[in-house]
DRENDO-1510 file (C-alpha; in Angstrom, 1 decimal, always signed):
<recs>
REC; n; res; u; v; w
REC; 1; UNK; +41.7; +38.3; +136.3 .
REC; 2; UNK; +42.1; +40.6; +134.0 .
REC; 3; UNK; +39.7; +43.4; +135.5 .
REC; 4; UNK; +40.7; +44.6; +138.3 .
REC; 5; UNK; +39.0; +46.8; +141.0 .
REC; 6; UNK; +41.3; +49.1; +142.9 .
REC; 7; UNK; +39.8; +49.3; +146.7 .
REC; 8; UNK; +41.1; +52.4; +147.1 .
REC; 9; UNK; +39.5; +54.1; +144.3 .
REC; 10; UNK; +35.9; +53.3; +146.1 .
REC; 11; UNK; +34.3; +56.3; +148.0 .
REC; 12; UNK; +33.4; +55.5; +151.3 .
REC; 13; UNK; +30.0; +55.2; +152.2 .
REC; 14; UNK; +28.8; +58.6; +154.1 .
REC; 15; UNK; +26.2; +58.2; +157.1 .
REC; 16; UNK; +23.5; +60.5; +156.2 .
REC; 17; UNK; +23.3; +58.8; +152.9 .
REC; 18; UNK; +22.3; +55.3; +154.5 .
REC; 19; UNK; +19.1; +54.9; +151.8 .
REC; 20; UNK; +21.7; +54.7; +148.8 .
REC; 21; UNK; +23.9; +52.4; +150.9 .
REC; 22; UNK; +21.0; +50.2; +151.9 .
REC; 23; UNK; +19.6; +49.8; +148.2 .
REC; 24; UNK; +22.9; +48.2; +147.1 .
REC; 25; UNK; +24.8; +47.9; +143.7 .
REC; 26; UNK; +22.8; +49.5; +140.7 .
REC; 27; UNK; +21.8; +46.8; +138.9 .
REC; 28; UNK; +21.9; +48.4; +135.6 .
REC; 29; UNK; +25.4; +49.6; +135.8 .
REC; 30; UNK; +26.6; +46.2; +137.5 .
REC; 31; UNK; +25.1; +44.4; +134.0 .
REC; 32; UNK; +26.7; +46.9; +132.2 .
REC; 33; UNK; +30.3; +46.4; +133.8 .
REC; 34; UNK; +30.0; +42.8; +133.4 .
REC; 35; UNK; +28.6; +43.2; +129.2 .
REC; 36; UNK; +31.6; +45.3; +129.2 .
REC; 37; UNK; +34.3; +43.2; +130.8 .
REC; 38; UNK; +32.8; +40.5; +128.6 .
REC; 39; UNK; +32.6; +42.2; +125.5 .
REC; 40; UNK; +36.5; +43.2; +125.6 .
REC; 41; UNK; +37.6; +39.9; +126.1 .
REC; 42; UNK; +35.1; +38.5; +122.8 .
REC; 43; UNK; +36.7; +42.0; +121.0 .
REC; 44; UNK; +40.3; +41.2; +121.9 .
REC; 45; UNK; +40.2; +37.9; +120.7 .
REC; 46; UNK; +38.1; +39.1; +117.4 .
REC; 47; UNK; +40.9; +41.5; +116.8 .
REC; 48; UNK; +43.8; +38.8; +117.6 .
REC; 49; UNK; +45.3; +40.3; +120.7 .
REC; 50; UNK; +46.0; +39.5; +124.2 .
REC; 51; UNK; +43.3; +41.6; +126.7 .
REC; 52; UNK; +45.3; +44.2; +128.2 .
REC; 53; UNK; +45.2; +43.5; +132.1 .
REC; 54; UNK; +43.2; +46.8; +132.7 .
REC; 55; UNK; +42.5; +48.4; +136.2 .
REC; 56; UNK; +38.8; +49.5; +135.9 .
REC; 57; UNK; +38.1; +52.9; +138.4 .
REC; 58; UNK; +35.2; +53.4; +140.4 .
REC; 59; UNK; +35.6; +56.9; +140.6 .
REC; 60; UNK; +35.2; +59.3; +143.5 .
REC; 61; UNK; +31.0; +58.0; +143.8 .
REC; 62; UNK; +32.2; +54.6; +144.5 .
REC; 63; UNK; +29.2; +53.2; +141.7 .
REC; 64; UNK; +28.7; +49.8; +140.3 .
REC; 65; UNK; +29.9; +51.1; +137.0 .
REC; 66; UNK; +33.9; +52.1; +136.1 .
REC; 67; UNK; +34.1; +55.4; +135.3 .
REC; 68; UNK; +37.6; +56.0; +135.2 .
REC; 69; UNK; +40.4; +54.2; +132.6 .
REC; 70; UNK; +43.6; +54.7; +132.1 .
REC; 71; UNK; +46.0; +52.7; +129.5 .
REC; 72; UNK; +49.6; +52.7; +130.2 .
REC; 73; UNK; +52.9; +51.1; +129.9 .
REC; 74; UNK; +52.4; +49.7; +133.3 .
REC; 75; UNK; +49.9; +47.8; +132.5 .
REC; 76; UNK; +51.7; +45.3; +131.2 .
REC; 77; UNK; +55.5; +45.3; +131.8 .
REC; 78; UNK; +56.4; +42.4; +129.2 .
REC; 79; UNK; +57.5; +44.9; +126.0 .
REC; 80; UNK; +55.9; +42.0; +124.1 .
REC; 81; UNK; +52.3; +42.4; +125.4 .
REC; 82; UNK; +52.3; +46.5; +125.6 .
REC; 83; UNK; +49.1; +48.2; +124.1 .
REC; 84; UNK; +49.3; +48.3; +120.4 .
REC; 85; UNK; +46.3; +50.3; +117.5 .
REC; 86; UNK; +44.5; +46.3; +117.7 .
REC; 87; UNK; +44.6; +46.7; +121.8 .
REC; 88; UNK; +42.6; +50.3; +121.3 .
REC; 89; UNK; +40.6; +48.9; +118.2 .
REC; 90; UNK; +39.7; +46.0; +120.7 .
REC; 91; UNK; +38.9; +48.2; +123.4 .
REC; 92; UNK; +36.9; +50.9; +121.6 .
REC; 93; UNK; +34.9; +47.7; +120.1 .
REC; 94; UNK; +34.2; +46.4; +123.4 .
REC; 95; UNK; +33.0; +50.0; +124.9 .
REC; 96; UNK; +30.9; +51.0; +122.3 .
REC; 97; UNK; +27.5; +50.5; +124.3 .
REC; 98; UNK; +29.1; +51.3; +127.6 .
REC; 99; UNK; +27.2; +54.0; +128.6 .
REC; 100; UNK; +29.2; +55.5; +132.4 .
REC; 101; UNK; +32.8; +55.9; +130.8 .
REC; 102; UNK; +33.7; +59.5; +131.8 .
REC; 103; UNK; +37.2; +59.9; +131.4 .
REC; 104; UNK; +39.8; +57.9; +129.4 .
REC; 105; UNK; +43.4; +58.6; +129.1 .
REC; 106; UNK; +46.0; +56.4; +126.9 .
REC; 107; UNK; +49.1; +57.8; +128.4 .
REC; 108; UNK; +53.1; +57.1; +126.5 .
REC; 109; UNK; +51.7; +54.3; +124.5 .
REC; 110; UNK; +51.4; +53.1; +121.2 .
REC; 111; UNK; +47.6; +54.4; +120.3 .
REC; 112; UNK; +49.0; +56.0; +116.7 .
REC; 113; UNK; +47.0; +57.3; +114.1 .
REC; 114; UNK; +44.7; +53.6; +113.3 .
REC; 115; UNK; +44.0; +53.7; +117.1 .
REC; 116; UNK; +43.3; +56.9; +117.3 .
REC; 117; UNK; +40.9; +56.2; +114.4 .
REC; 118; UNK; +39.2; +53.7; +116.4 .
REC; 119; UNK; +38.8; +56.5; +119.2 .
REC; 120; UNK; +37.2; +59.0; +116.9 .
REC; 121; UNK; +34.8; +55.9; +115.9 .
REC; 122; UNK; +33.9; +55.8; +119.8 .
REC; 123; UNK; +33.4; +59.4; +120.4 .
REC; 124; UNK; +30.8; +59.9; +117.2 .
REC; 125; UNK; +28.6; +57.8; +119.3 .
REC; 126; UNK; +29.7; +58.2; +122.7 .
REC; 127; UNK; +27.5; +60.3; +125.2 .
REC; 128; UNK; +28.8; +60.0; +128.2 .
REC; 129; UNK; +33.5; +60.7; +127.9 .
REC; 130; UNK; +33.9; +64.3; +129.2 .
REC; 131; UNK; +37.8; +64.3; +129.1 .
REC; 132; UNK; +40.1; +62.2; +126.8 .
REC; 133; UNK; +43.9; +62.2; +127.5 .
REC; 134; UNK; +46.0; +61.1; +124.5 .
REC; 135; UNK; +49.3; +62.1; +126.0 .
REC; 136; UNK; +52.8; +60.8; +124.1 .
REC; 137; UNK; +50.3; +58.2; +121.8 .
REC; 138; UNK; +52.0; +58.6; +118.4 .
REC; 139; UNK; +49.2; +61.0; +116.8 .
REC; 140; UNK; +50.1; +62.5; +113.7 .
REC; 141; UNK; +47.9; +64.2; +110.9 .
REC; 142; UNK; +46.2; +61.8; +109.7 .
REC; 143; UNK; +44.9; +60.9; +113.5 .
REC; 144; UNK; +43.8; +64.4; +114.0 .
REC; 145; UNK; +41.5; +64.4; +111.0 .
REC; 146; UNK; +39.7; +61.5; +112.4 .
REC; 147; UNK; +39.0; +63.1; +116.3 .
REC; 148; UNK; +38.4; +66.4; +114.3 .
REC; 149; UNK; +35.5; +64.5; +112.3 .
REC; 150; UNK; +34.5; +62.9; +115.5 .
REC; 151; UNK; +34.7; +66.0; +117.4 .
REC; 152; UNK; +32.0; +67.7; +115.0 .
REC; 153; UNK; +29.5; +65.1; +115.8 .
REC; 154; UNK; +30.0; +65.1; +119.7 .
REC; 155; UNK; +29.2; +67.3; +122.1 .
REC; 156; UNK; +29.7; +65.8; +125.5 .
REC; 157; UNK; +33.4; +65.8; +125.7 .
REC; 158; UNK; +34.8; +68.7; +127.6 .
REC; 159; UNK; +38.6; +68.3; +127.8 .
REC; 160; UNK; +41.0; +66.9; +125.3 .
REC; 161; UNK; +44.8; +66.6; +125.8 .
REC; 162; UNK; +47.6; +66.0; +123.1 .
REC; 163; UNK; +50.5; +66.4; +124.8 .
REC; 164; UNK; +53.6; +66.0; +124.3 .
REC; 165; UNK; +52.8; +64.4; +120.4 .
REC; 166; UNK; +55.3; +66.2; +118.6 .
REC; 167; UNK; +54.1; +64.7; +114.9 .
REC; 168; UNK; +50.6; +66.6; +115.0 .
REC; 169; UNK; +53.1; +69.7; +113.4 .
REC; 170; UNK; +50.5; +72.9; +112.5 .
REC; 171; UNK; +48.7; +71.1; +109.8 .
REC; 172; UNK; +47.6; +68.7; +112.3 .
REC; 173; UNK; +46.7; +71.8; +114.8 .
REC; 174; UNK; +44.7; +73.5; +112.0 .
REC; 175; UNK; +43.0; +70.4; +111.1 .
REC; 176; UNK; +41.6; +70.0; +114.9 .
REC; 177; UNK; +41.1; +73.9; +115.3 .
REC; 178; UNK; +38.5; +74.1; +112.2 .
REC; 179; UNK; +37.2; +71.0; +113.5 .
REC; 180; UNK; +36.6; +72.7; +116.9 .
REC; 181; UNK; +34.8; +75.5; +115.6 .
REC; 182; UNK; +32.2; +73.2; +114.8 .
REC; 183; UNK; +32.3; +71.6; +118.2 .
REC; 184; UNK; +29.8; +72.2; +120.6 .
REC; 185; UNK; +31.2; +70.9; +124.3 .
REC; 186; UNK; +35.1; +71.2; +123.7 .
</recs>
């Protein structure tokens, strides 16, 4: 399959908390993992692209819901299938209502400035990221215009990382720092 849960990423259940474990999976966010898992693969094939096998993380709570994801070279170790601007487009699509996402990280792969513009699209309307990694992803100016017009309109995400994107120059850093000082969570 396609979505995969690590079993190691799940938090152990604790003994004093023997209510929580006895109530089960939270319905909500289990129908809200499965709209999402379902949603990306209807997205990816709008957007004419292969899903990207993704491993979904649990986080440290060990909930229903992923709250972890990480894109990465490997993911998929055929150079032929590796994340693409259409892979993030698809993914952004498919996450749009997904309301447990806290971090997100697209590390050394080909995000670029159109899917860095389908990121800023997510985070306008996002409410729940709180750290976005965009390490080695190809951003240039033109990407950080769009996450500094997204950035204006959010206030939930607490962390942002660009490193290591050497075509973001100063104009790109000046772009992102007026943008900031309209930010109120970064």
């Amino acid at each position: 399959a396609a979505f995969a849960l690590p079993v190691e990423s799940m938090a152990p259940k604790k003994k004093d908390d023997k209510k929580k474990a006895d109530a089960g999976p939270d319905p909500g966010e289990l129908a809200a993992t499965a709209f999402a898992k379902k949603n990306y693969a209807a997205s990816s094939a709008q957007f004419e692209v292969e899903p990207l096998p993704l491993v979904l993380d649990r986080g440290e709570e060990g909930t229903s819901a992923f709250l972890h994801l990480a894109i990465h070279p490997g993911l998929s170790p055929d150079p032929k299938h590796a994340c693409s601007p259409k892979h993030v487009r698809a993914l952004m699509h498919a996450l749009g209502e997904y309301a447990f996402l806290q971090r997100m990280a697209f590390w050394s792969v080909a995000v670029k400035d159109e899917g860095c513009a389908s990121i800023a699209s997510f985070l306008v309307s996002n409410r729940s990221l709180t750290s976005l990694d965009l390490t080695d992803v190809g951003i240039s100016v033109p990407g950080c215009k769009a996450l500094g017009e997204a950035l204006e309109k959010n206030a939930t995400l607490q962390v942002l990382r660009l490193d290591h994107n050497a075509s973001i120059g100063v104009r790109g850093l000046t772009i992102l720092g007026d943008s900031l000082t309209r930010n109120l969570g970064l």
